[in-house]
N, C-alpha and C positions, 0 to 999 in steps of 0.2 A: 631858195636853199637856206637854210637854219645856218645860226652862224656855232659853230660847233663849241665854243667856249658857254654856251647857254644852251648845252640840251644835256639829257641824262647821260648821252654815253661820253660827253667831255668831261662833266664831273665826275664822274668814273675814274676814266681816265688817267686824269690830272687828280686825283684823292680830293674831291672835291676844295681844286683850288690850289693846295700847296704845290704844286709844279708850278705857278704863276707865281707863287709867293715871295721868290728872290733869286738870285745868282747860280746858288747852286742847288736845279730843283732834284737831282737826284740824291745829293746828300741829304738836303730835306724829306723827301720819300722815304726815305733809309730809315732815317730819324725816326718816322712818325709810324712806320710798320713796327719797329723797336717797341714803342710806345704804348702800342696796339698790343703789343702780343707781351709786354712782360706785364701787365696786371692780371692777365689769363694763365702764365704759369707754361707757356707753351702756347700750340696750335693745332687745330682739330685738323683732320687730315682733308675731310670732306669742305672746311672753311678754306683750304690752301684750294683744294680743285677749281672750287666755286672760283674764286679770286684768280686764279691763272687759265680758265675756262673764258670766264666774263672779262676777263684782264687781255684777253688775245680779240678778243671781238672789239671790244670798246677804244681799242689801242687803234688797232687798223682802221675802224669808222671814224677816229675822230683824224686819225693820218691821213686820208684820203682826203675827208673834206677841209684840212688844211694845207693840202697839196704837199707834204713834208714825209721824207721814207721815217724816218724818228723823229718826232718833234722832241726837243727837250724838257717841254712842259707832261711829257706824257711821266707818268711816276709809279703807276698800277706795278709796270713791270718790276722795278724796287723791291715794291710790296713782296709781290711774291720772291724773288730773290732773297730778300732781308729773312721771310720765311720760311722758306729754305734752306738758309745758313743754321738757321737754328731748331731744326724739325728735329725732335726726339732729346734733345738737349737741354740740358738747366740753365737755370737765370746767369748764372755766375759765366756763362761763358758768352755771353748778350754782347761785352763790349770787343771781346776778343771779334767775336763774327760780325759785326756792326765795323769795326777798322778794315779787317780783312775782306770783306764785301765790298768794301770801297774801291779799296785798293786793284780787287781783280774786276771790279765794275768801272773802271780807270785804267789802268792798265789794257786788258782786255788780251789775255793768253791763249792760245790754242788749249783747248774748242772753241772760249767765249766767242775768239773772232768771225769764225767760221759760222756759229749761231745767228750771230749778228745779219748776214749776211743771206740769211732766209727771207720770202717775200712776205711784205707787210705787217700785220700784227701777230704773226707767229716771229717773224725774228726780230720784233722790237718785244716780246715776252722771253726768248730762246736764249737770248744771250745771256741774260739776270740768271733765269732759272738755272741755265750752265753754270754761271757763276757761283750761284748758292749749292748748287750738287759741291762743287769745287771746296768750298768755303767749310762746311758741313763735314768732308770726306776726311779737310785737314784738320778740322778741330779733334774729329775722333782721334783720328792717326798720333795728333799730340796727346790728348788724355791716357790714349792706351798706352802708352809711349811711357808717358812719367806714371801710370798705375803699375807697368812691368819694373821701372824704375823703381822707385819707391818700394815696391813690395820685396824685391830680391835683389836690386843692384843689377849693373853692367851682366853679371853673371846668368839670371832669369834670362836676360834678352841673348845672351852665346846657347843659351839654354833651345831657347824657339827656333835659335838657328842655325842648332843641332852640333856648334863650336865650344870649345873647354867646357869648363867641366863647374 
């Protein structure tokens, strides 16, 4: 039996490597999808499937043959998650979703929990990806927020919500 830290789907897995690389491999994983994806300006949609597709497979193989339901070194799921946070959104809000990603990938609120809690490398993928759905829904919610702001005041937003005048 291959020892799973030395085949392709533990590099994978682990971003080859950085899940070993210190203390905290999930905030390192965070980090390094950040990293990834702001000299690109964004993220292809097809690049996010591929990576939460192969991120579910490689996740589970490498958990199985480490006998571990989530190993901590796994960081794939990060990946996608960090990507997610920021799918369809600009640079400028990287660090906002980069904090907040943490936080709900720490935390871990309803759905996250309940994701988590699928078998194998679908909910060691499930839970991130919740996460980033999460992560993403609030960034928007804020920008729209202070665009209704900014543009008309208090007033716009009584506006949408069909209150004064």
């Amino acid at each position: 039996m291959p020892d799973a830290k030395r085949t392709w789907y533990g590099a994978f897995a682990t971003l080859f490597g950085i899940g070993r690389a210190g203390r905290m491999p999930g905030t390192l994983g965070s980090a390094a999808a950040f990293l990834i994806l702001l000299p690109f300006g964004g993220i292809n949609i097809f690049a996010l499937a591929a990576v939460i597709l192969l991120g579910t497979v490689t996740a589970d193989m490498y958990a199985k043959e480490r006998g571990a339901e989530d190993p901590s070194e796994v960081v794939i799921d990060e990946v996608a998650g960090s990507w997610i946070s920021m799918y369809g959104l600009d640079a400028s809000s990287a660090i906002a979703a980069f904090f907040l990603f943490r936080v709900i990938d720490i935390v871990k609120p309803f759905p996250v929990d309940s994701a988590e809690k699928l078998p194998g490398g679908v909910g060691i993928m499930a839970d991130d990806i919740c996460g980033g759905i999460i992560v993403n829904v609030i960034l928007r919610a804020v920008a729209w927020f202070f665009s209704v702001l900014f543009a008309g005041g208090f007033s716009a937003i009584g506006g949408y919500l069909g209150v004064g005048g």
